[in-house]
C-alpha positions in Angstrom: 149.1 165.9 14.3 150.2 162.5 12.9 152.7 162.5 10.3 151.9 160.9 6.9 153.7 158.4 5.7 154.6 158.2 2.2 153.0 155.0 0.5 156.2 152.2 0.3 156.7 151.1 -3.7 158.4 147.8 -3.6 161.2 147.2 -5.7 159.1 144.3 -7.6 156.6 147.4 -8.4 159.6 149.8 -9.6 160.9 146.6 -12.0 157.8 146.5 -13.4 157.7 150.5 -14.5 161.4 150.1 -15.3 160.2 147.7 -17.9 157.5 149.7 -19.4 159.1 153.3 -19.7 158.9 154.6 -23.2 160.5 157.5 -25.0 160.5 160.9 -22.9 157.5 162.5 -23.2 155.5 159.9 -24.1 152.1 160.0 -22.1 151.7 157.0 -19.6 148.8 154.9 -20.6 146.0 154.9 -18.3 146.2 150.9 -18.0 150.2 151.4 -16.4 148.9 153.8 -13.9 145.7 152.0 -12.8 147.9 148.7 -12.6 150.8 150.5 -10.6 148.3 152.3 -8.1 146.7 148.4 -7.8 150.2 146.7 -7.3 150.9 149.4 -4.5 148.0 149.0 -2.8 147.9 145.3 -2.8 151.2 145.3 -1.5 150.5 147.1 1.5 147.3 145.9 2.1 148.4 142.4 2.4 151.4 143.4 4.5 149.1 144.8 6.8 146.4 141.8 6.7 144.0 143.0 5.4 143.2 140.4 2.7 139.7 141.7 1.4 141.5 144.4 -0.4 144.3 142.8 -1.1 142.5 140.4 -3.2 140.4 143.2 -5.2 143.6 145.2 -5.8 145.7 142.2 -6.8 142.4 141.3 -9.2 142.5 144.9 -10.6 146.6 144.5 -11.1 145.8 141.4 -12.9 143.5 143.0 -15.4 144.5 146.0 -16.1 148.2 143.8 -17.0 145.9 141.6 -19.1 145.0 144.3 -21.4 148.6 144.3 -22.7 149.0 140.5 -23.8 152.2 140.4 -22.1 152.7 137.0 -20.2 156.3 138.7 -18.1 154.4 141.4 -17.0 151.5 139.5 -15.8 154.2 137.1 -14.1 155.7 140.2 -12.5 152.3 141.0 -10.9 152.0 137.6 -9.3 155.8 137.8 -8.1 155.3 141.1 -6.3 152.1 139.3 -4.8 154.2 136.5 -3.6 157.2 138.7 -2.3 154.7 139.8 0.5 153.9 136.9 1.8 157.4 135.6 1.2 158.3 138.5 3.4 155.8 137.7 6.1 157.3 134.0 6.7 155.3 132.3 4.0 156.9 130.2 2.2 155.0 128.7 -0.8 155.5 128.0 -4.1 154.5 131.2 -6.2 151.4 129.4 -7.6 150.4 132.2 -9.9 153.7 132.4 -11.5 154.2 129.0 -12.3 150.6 129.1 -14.1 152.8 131.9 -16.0 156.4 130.2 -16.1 156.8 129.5 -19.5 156.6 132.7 -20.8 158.1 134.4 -18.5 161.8 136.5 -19.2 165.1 135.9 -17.6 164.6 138.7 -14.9 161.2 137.0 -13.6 162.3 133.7 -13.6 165.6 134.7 -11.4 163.2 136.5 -9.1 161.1 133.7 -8.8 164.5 131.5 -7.9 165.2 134.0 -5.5 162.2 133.6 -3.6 162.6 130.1 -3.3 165.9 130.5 -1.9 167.0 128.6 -5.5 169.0 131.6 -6.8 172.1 130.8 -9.4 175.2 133.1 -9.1 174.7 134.0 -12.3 171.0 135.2 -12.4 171.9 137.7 -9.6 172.6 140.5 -11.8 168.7 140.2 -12.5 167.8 141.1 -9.7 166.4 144.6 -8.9 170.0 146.0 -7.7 168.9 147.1 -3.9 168.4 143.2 -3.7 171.8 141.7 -5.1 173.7 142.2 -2.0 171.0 140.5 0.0 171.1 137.2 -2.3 175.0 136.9 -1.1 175.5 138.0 2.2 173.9 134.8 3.9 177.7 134.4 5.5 178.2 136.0 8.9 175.9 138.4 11.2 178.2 141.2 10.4 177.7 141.1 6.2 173.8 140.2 7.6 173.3 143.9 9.2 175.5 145.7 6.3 173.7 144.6 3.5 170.2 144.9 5.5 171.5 148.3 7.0 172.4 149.5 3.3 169.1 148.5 1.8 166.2 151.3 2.4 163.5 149.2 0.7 161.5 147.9 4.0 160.2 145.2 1.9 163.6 143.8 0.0 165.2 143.9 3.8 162.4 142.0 5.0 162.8 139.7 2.1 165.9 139.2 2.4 166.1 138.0 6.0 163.4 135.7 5.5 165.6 133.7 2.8 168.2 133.5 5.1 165.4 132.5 7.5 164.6 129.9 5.4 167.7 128.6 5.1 168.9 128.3 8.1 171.5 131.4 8.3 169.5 134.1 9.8 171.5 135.9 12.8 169.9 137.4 15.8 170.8 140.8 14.8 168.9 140.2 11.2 165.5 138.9 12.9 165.5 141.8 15.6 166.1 143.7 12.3 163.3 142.6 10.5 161.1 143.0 13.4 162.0 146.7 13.4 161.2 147.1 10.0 158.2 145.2 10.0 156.9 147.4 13.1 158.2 151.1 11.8 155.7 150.5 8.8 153.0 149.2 10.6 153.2 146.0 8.6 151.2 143.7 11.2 151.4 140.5 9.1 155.3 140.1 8.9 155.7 141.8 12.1 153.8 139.0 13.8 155.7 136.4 12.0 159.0 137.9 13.0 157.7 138.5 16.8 156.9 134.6 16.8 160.0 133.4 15.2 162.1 135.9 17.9 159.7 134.7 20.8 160.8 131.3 19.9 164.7 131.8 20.0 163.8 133.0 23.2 162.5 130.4 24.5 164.7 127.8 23.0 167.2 129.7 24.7 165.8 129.6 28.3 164.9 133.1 27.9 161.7 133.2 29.6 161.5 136.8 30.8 162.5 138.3 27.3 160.1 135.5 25.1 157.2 137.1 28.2 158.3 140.6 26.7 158.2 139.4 22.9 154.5 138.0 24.3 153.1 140.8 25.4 154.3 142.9 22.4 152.5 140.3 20.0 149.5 140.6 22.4 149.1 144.1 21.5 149.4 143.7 18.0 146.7 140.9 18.1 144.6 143.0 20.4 145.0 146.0 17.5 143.5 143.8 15.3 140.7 142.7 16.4 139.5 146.9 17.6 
């Protein structure tokens, strides 16, 4: 029998309940619930590529958000949006949050820094905390893998490589990292970003029998998706 996975809740999702918990025993409004199950879907449905669904569970996020009036958490929907492609090698302004950006608190507008790779030390603490040693350990391949290792988030550790992707400071270790992470959660979208980026190291390094392997394996991905 095939084991079920539980459903992966980014840390972008768990920010966004963090910020609307009430007194104990307060009943959850039906609007938090429908917008968290959206968020969580979206999330994985654009992970895996499929962007039909993505876009009507993003669009349900949106509005059930809407019905509170609250511009941060309506910037925190877009930010979690973004985050997944950020993750899968996309890097693009956050078009829905700056639509959003001048209403937005202190703990979205450091997020959206960090996605640009544009994060001050001293919005770092506003991050969600699984993600603060990520915004820091850009130095060597050793603090890479510890602070990767010691995140159990799939999609912060995928996040954060892809900043240091971005700028220049991803090791070796930290993109065959990513690739396992990507490919233990079946994410297709990053894990054919990460293959390419890997395949191309490979070559550049006159690797031809392992960027062959790194070929094939992004074969059979691509081959997945279109059965």
């Amino acid at each position: 029998m095939k084991p079920v996975r539980a459903p992966v809740v980014s840390l972008v999702v768990l920010a966004l309940f963090a910020a609307l918990v009430g007194c104990a025993g307060t009943p959850t409004p039906d609007w938090q619930v429908n917008a968290g199950s959206a968020l969580q879907r979206m999330q994985e449905a654009l992970l895996v590529g499929n962007d039909r669904v993505a876009t009507n569970e993003y669009q349900r996020a949106r509005a059930e958000v809407a019905r509170t009036g609250r511009p941060d958490l309506a910037a925190r929907v877009e930010l979690l949006r973004c985050a997944a492609w950020t993750a899968s090698l996309q890097f693009e302004p956050c078009a829905g949050f700056e639509r959003l950006r001048l209403d937005a608190g202190a703990a979205e507008l450091a997020y959206a820094a960090y996605l640009r790779g544009r994060l001050d030390a001293a919005q770092r603490s506003l991050l969600p905390p699984a993600q603060q040693p990520l915004a820091v350990a850009a130095g060597d391949e050793a603090a890479q893998l510890a602070a990767l290792n010691a995140t159990t988030d799939p999609l912060s550790r995928l996040l954060g490589a892809a900043l240091w992707l971005q700028g220049g400071h991803a090791a070796p270790a930290s993109i065959a990292l990513a690739v396992d992470t990507a490919s233990a959660q079946g994410w297709r979208r990053p894990l054919l970003a990460w293959l390419a980026v890997q395949q191309q190291r490979a070559r550049q390094a006159g690797a031809s029998a392992e960027a062959s392997r790194i070929g094939r394996r992004i074969e059979l991905v691509l081959r997945g998706e279109g059965g």
